[in-house]
BALOBA-1460 file (C-alpha; in Angstrom, 3 decimals):
// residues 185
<rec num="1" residu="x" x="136.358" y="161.564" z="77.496"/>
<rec num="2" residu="x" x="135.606" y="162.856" z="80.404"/>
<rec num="3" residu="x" x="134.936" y="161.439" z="84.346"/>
<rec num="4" residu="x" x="134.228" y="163.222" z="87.727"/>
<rec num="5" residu="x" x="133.746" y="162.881" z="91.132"/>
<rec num="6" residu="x" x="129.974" y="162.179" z="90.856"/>
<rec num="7" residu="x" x="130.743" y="158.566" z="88.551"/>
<rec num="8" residu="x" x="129.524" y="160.105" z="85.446"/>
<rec num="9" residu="x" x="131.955" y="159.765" z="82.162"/>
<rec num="10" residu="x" x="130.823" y="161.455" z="78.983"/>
<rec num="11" residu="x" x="132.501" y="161.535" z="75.749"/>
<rec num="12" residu="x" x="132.810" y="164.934" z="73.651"/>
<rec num="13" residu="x" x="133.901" y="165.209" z="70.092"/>
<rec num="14" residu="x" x="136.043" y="168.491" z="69.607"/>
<rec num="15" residu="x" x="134.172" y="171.078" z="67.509"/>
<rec num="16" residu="x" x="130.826" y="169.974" z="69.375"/>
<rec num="17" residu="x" x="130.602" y="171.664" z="73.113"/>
<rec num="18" residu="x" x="127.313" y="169.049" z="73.505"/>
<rec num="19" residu="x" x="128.614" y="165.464" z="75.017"/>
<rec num="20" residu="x" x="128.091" y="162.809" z="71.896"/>
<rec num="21" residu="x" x="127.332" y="159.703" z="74.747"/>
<rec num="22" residu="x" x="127.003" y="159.765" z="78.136"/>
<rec num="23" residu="x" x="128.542" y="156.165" z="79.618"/>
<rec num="24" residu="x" x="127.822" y="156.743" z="83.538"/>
<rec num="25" residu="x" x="125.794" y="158.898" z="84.745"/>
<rec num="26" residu="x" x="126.304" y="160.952" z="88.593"/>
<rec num="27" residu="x" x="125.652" y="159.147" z="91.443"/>
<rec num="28" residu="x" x="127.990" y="156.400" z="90.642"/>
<rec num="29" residu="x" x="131.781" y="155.497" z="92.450"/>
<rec num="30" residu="x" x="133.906" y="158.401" z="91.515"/>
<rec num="31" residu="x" x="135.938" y="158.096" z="88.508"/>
<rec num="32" residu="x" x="139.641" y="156.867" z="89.350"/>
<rec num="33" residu="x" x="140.928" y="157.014" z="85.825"/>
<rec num="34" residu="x" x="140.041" y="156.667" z="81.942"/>
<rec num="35" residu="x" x="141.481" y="156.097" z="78.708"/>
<rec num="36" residu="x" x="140.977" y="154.683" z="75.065"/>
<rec num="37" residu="x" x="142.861" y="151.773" z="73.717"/>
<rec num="38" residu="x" x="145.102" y="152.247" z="70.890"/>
<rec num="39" residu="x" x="143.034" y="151.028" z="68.476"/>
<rec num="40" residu="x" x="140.274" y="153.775" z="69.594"/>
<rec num="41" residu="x" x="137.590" y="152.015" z="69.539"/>
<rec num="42" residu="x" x="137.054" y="150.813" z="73.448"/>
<rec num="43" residu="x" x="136.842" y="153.268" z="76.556"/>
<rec num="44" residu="x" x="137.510" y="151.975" z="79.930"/>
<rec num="45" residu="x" x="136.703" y="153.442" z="83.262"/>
<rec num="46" residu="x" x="137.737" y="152.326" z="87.122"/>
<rec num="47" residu="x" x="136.398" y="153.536" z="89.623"/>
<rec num="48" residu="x" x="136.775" y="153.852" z="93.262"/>
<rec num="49" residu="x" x="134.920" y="150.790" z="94.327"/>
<rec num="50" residu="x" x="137.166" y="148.851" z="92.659"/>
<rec num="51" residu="x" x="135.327" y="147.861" z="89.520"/>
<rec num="52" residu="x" x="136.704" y="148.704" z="85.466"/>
<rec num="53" residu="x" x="134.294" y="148.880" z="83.088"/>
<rec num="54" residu="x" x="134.412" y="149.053" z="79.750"/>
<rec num="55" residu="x" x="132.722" y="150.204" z="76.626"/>
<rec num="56" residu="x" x="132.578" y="150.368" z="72.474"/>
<rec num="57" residu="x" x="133.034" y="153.470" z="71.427"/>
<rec num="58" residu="x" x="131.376" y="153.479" z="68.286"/>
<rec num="59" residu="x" x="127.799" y="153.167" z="70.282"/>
<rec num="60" residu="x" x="124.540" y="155.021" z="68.691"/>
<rec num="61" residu="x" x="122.674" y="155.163" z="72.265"/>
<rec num="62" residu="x" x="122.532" y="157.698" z="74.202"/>
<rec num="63" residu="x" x="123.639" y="155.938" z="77.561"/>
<rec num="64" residu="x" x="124.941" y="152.782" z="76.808"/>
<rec num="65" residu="x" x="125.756" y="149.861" z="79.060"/>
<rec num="66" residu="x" x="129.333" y="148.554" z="78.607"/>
<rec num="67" residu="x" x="130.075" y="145.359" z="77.462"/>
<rec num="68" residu="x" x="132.535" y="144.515" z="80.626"/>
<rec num="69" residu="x" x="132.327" y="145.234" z="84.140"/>
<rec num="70" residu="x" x="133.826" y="143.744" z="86.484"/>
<rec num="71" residu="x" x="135.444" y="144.159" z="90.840"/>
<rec num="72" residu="x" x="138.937" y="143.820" z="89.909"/>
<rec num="73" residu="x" x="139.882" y="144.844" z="93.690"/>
<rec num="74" residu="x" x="137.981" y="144.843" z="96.889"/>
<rec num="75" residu="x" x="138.939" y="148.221" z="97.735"/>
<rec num="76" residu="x" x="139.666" y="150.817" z="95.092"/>
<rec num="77" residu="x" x="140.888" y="150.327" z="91.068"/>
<rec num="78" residu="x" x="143.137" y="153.069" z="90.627"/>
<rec num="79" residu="x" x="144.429" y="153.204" z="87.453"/>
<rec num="80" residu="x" x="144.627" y="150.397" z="84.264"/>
<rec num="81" residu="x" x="146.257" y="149.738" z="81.373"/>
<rec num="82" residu="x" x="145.347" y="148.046" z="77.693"/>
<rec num="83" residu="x" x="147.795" y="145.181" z="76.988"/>
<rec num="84" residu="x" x="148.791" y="144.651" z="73.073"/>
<rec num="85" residu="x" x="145.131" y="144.125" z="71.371"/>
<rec num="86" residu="x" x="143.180" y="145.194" z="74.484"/>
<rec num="87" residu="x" x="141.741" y="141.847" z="75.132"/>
<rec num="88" residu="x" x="144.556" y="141.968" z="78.220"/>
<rec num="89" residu="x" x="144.072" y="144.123" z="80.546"/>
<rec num="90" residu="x" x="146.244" y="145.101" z="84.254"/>
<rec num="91" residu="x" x="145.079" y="147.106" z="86.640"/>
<rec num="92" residu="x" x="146.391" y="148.795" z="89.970"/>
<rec num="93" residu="x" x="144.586" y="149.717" z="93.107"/>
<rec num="94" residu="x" x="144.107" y="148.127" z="96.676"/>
<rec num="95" residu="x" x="142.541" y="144.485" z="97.754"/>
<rec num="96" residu="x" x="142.206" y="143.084" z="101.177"/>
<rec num="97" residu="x" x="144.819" y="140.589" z="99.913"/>
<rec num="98" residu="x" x="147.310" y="142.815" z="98.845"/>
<rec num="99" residu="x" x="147.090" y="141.510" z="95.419"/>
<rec num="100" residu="x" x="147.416" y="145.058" z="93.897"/>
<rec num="101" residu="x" x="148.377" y="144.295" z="90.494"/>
<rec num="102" residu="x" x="146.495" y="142.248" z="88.532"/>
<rec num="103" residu="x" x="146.483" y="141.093" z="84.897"/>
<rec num="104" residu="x" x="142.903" y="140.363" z="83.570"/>
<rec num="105" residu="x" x="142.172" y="138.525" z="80.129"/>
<rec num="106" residu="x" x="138.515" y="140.402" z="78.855"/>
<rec num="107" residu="x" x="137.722" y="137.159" z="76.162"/>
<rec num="108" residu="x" x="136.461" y="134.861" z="78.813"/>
<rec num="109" residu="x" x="133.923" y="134.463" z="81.358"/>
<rec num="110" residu="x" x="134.533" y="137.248" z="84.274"/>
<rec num="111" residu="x" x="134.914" y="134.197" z="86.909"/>
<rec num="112" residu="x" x="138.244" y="133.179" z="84.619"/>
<rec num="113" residu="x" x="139.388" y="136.428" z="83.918"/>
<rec num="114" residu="x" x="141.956" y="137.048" z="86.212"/>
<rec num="115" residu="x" x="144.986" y="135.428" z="84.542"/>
<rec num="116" residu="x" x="148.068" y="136.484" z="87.665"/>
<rec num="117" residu="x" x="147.737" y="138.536" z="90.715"/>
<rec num="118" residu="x" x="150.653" y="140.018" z="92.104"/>
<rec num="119" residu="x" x="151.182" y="140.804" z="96.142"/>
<rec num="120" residu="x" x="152.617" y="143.877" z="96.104"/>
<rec num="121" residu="x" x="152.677" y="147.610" z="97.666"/>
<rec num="122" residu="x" x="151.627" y="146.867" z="101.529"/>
<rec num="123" residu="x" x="148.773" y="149.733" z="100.854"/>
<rec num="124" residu="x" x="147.669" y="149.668" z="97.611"/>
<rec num="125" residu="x" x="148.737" y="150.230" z="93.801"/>
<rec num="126" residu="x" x="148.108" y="153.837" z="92.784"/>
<rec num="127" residu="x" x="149.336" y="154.298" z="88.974"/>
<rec num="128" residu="x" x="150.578" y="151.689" z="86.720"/>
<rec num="129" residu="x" x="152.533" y="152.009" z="83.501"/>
<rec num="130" residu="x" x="152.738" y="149.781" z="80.795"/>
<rec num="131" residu="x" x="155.955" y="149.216" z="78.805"/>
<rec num="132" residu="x" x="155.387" y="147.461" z="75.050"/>
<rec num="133" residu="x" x="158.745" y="147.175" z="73.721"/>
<rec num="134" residu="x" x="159.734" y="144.921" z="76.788"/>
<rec num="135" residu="x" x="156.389" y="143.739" z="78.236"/>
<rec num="136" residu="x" x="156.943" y="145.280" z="81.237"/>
<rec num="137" residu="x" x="154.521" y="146.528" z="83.760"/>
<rec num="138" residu="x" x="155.795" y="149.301" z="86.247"/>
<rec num="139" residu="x" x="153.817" y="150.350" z="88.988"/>
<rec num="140" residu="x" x="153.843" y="152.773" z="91.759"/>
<rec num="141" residu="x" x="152.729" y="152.826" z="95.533"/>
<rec num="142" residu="x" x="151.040" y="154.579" z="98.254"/>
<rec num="143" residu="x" x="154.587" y="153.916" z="100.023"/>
<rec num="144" residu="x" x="156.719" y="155.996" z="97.922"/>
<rec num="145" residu="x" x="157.674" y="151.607" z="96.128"/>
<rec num="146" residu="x" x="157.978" y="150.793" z="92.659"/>
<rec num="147" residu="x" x="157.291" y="147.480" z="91.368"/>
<rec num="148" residu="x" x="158.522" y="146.337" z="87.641"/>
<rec num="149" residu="x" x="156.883" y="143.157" z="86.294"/>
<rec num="150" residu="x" x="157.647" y="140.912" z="83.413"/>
<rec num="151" residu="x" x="154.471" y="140.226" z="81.947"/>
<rec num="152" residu="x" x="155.473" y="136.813" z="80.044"/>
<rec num="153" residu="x" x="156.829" y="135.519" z="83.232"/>
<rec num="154" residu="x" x="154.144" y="136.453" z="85.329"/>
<rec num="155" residu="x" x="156.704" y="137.531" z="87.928"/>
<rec num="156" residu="x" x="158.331" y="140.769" z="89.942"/>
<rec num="157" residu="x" x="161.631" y="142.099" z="88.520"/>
<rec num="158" residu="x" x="162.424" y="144.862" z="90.671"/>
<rec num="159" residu="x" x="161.416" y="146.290" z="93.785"/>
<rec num="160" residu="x" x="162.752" y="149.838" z="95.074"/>
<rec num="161" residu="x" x="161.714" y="152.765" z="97.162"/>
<rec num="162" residu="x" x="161.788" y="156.475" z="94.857"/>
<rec num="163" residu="x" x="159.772" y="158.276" z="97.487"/>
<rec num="164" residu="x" x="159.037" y="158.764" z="100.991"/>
<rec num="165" residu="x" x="155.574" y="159.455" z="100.109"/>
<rec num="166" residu="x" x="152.943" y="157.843" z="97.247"/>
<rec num="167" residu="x" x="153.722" y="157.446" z="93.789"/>
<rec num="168" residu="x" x="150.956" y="159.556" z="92.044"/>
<rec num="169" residu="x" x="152.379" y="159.702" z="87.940"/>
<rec num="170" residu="x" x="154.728" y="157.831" z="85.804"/>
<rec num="171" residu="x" x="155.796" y="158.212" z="82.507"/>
<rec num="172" residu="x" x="157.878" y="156.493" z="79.779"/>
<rec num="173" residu="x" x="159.846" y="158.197" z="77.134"/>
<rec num="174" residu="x" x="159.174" y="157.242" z="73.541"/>
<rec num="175" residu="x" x="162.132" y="154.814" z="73.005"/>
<rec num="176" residu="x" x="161.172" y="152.944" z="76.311"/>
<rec num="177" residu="x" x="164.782" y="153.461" z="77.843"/>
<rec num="178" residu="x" x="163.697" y="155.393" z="80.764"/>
<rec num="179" residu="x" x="160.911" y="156.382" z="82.961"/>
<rec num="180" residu="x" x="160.507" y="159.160" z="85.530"/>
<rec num="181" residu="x" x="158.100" y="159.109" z="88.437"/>
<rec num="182" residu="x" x="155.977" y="161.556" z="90.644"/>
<rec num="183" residu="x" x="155.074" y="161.759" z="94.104"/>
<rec num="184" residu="x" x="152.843" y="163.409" z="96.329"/>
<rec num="185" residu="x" x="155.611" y="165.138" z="97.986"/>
């Protein structure tokens, strides 16, 4: 899968250099980040106007239309995350009302889809990492702030400064003991 400045995403199959599908074409937001779910067969897309989108995989058009699509911030969606059996959803990014971190449930109506907002990082979210083994959500800042959330309590854990500048990567090792972030420093 791939997504660019221009808004398009197309998906490629590896011994085939033409795309299989085409889900956006250029001229849309630019693309903020991608990925598949872990069953494989949903894509979903943010973008920077704020919206996520996503899509079946398995589609025979040529440019299909995805099934959801939706503003999940007024500002920019910036990253996003598949929750268990990817009818949850979280995303990062930046709203007016500083709720940055959202968790979104895709099996009902989009005006009752947003299940908790959380206020958090002053400027906006800018990468978010899920955690499965303790249904945690850990995300990072434009303010150097990370934010762990318990999912099942719908509440903030943690709160902590790792860098003077914005938090632009994290990543969880395999047993789900630690994590390490990156900045833009």
């Amino acid at each position: 899968l791939t997504g660019a400045q221009d808004g398009s995403v197309r998906m490629f199959e590896w011994t085939r250099p033409q795309q299989l599908v085409c889900f956006r074409q250029a001229g849309n937001a630019r693309v903020t980040r991608m990925y598949f779910n872990a069953q494989g067969n949903k894509c979903g897309v943010a973008d920077g106007e704020g919206f996520l989108s996503i899509w079946q995989v398995n589609q025979t058009t040529s440019n299909p239309k995805p099934y959801l699509s939706w503003q999940c911030h007024s500002k920019t969606t910036s990253d996003f995350a598949f929750i268990t059996s990817s009818s949850l959803v979280a995303t990062s990014g930046q709203s007016n009302d500083n709720r940055n971190v959202c968790l979104w449930d895709t099996l009902v109506s989009s005006g009752n889809s947003l299940i908790h907002a959380f206020t958090c990082h002053d400027h906006g979210a800018t990468v978010l990492q899920y955690v499965p083994k303790h249904q945690l959500l850990i995300s990072g800042g434009r303010k150097g702030y990370i934010c762990i959330f318990d999912i099942r309590q719908r509440q903030i854990l943690f709160t902590f400064q790792a860098h003077e500048s914005a938090v632009k990567a994290l990543a969880l090792d395999p047993s789900e003991d630690y994590f390490v972030t990156g900045s833009a420093e």
